[in-house]
C-alpha positions, 0 to 999 in steps of 0.5 A: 679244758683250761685250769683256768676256765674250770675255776671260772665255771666251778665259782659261776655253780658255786655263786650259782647255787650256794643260797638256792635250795639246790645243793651247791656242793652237789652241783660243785661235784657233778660239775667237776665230773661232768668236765672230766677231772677227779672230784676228789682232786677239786673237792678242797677247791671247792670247798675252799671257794665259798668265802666269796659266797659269804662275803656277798651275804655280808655285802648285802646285808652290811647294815643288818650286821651293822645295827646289829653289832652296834645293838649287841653293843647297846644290848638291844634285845632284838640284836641279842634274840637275833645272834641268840637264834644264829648261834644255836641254829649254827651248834648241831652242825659243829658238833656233827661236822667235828664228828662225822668229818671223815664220813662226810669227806667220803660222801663228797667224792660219791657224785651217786650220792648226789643225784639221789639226794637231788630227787629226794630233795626236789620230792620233799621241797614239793610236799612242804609247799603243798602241805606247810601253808607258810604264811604272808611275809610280815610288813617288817622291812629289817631282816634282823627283826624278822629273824629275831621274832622267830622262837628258840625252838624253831631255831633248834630245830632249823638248825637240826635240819641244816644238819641233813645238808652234810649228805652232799646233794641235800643243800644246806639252803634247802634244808634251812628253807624249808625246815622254816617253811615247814615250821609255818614260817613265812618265806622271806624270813626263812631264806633271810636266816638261811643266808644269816646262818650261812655266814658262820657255817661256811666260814666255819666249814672251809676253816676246818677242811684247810686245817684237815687238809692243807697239806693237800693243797697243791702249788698254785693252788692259792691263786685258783681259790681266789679267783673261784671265790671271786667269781662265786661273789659276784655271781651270788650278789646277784643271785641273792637278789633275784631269788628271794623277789622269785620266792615271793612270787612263786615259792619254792616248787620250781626248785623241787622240779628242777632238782628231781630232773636234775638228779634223775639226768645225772643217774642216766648220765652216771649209768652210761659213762 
């Protein structure tokens, strides 16, 4: 296959799946395994190509980060109270991502690890909606509003279970949603501080594996990154959209569905090689 075709098709799972509550590091990775090049090779590339994810997020939501930047300014409660609830949401992954880099660097070449996080994943995205009731989602049309109402203890522990998405296969949106949901916070709110709470992890997540490993990228290599994060932003512009109109309608047991099926395809897949 291509060079070329392979970073189109990691940037499509990448924008694919980054704000879905299906693992795109897990996805990324049995991509690559499935095509039949080394994951260990790819996994800087693949790590390196989320900037254009994040970038969607703030395309999207330009003039939430705009009122919110010019209310820090003011010191606008809401804006503080929103930053407040990103920034301590976004402190235990820092904290277990400096410490546990190299366990978590050995997970990322383990496409097993992957699969069994997919079902494990997909079976308590299940339970938390048939058991965690999440409520209407307010009649609050401003995204920081509605991140800003959540409390400081739920935003600890959001950020506690954001921490679970370092096993590859988990999902970092996933996580995030559905610690939210399982909080007894409404749907809409949920994914709107997972895709908020993204921003600074991904951004600080790719900033910290191109220092460990920049010496690892290869000539070339540069240009790839471009362009995978190219795609992976178109595709998460739409993707964002498309989702949360979906959750609102049918909530998050698709998902769960998709990921059991997934991860036990992937183990057969895995055992017959």
């Amino acid at each position: 296959m291509p060079i070329l075709l392979l970073i189109v098709i990691l940037g499509i799972v990448e924008g694919l799946t980054e704000y879905l509550p299906v693992s795109s590091t897990g996805h990324l990775i049995l991509a690559t395994e499935l095509l039949g090049f080394d994951a260990e090779r790819w996994a800087l590339f693949n790590v390196a190509i989320q900037p254009g994810a994040i970038l969607a997020i703030v395309v999207l939501y330009w003039r939430t980060f705009r009122d919110v930047l010019v209310g820090l300014w003011r010191r606008d409660r809401t804006a503080w109270t929103f930053t407040r609830n990103l920034l301590i949401a976004f402190f235990p992954a820092v904290v277990l991502g400096v410490a546990l880099g190299d366990q978590i660097d050995a997970l990322l070449e383990n496409a097993t690890v992957v699969a069994w996080a997919l079902i494990v994943g997909g079976i308590a995205i299940i339970l938390i909606e048939r058991v965690g009731h999440p409520k209407p989602s307010p009649k609050v049309e401003r995204p920081d509003q509605m991140v800003a109402a959540v409390s400081l203890k739920q935003s600890i522990l959001i950020g506690l279970a954001q921490c679970l998405a370092m096993v590859p296969g988990v999902s970092r949106s996933g996580a995030t949603i559905m610690g939210a949901v399982a909080l007894g916070i409404d749907r809409k709110t949920a994914a709107d501080f997972s895709f908020f709470l993204a921003v600074p992890t991904l951004a600080g997540a790719t900033a910290l594996q191109l220092a460990k490993h920049y010496d690892q990228l290869e000539a070339g290599m540069t240009g790839h990154i471009l362009i995978g994060a190219a795609v992976s932003f178109v595709v998460a512009i739409v993707v964002v959209k498309a989702f949360v109109a979906f959750i609102q309608r049918h909530g998050f047991t698709p998902f769960g569905w998709y990921r059991i099926i997934a991860g036990a395809a992937a183990l057969v897949w895995l055992a017959m090689r």
